[in-house]
C-alpha positions as CSV (number, residue, x, y, z in Angstrom):
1,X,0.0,0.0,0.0
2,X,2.6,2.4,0.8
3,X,5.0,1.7,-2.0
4,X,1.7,2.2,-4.5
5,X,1.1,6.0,-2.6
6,X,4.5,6.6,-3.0
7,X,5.0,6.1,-7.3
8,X,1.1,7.8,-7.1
9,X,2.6,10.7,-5.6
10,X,5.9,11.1,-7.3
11,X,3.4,10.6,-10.8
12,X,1.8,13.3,-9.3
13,X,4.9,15.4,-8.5
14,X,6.3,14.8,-12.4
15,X,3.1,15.9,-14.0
16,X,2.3,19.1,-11.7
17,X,6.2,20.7,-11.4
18,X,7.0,20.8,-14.5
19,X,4.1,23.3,-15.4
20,X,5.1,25.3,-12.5
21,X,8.1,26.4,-14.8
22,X,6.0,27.0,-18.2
23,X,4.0,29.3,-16.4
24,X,6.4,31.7,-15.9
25,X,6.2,33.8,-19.1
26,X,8.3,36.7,-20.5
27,X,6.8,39.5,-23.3
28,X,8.9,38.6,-25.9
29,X,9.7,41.5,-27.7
30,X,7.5,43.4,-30.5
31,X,10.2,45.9,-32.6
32,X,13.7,45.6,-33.5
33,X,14.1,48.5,-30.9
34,X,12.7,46.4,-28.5
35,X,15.2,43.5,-29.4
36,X,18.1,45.7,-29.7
37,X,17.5,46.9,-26.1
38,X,17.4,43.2,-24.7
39,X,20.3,42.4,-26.5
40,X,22.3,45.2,-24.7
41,X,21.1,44.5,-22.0
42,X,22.4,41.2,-21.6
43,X,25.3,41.9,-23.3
44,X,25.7,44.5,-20.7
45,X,25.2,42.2,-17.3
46,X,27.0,39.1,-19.0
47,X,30.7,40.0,-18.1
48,X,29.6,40.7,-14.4
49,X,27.8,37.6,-14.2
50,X,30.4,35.3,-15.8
51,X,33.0,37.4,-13.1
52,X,30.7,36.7,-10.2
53,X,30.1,33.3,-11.0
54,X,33.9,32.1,-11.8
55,X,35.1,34.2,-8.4
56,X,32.4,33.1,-6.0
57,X,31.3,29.5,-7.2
58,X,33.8,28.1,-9.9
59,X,37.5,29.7,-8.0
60,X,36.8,27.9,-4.3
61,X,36.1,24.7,-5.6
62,X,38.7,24.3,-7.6
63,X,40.8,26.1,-4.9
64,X,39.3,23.1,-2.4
65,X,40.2,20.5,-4.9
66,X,44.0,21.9,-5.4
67,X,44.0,22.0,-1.7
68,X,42.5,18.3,-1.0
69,X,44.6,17.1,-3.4
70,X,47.9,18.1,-2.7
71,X,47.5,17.3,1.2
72,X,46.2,13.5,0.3
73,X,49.6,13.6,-2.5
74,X,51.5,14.9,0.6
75,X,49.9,12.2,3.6
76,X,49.1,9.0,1.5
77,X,51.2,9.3,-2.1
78,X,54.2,10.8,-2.4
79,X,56.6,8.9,-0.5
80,X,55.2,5.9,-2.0
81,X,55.5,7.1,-5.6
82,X,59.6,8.7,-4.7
83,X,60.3,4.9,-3.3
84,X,58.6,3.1,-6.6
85,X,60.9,5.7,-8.0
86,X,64.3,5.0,-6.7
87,X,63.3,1.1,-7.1
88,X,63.2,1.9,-11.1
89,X,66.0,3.8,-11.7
90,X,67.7,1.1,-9.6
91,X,66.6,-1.9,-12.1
92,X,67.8,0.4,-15.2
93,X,71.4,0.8,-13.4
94,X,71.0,4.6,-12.9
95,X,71.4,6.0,-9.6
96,X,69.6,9.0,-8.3
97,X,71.7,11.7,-6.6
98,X,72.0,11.1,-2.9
99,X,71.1,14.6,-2.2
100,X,70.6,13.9,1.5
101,X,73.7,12.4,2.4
102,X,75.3,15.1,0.7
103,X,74.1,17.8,2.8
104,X,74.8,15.9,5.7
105,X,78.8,15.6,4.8
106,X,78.5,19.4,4.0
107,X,76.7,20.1,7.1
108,X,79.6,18.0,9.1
109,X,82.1,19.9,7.3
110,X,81.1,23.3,7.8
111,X,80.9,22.4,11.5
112,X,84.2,21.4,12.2
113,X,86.3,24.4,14.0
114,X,88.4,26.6,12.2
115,X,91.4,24.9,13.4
116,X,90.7,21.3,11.9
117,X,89.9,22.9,8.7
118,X,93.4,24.4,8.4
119,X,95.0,20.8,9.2
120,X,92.9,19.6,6.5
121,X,93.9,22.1,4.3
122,X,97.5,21.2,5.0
123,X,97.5,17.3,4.5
């Protein structure tokens, strides 16, 4: 009983909302004069519109999607993809620049005391 109220009512709904919408009517317009100002005056709110729309709907969500998506590349993806990496330049033979282990020699380096660099400097 219920399930046959329901499709009766949404039957209902589909036949009665649509004409909600037709009834809404617009003069069309009578003269060219009367043309010519519609079509300026759409032509006139159209940039404003398309510039509201792309800064207040359009900008954020793509702004949300950057944002989503480079935090998930950042928490779930990207030290997963840089190990894959490493593991396939290691089965072609090539070897990636150990650009870690570098800095730490320089850092170790540049913290020795002035005097050790001198002996170094004289070996």
């Amino acid at each position: 009983m219920n399930f046959q109220f329901f499709v009766i009512l949404l039957l209902i709904a589909g036949f009665i909302l649509p004409s909600f919408g037709l009834a809404q009517t617009t003069e069309t317009p009578q003269t060219m004069e009367e043309v010519e100002s519609l079509g300026l005056n759409i032509l006139d709110k159209l940039p404003g519109a398309i510039k509201d729309v792309w800064q207040n709907q359009a900008l954020p969500i793509w702004w949300n999607m950057w944002v989503w998506t480079k935090g998930f590349w950042e928490s779930r993806l990207g030290y997963k993809v840089e190990i894959l990496w490493q593991k396939f330049l290691g089965l072609l033979g090539k070897e990636s620049p150990d650009i870690k282990g570098e800095f730490q020699k320089e850092r170790q380096e540049m913290q020795k005391d002035l005097w050790e660099r001198f002996k170094d400097l004289l070996k």
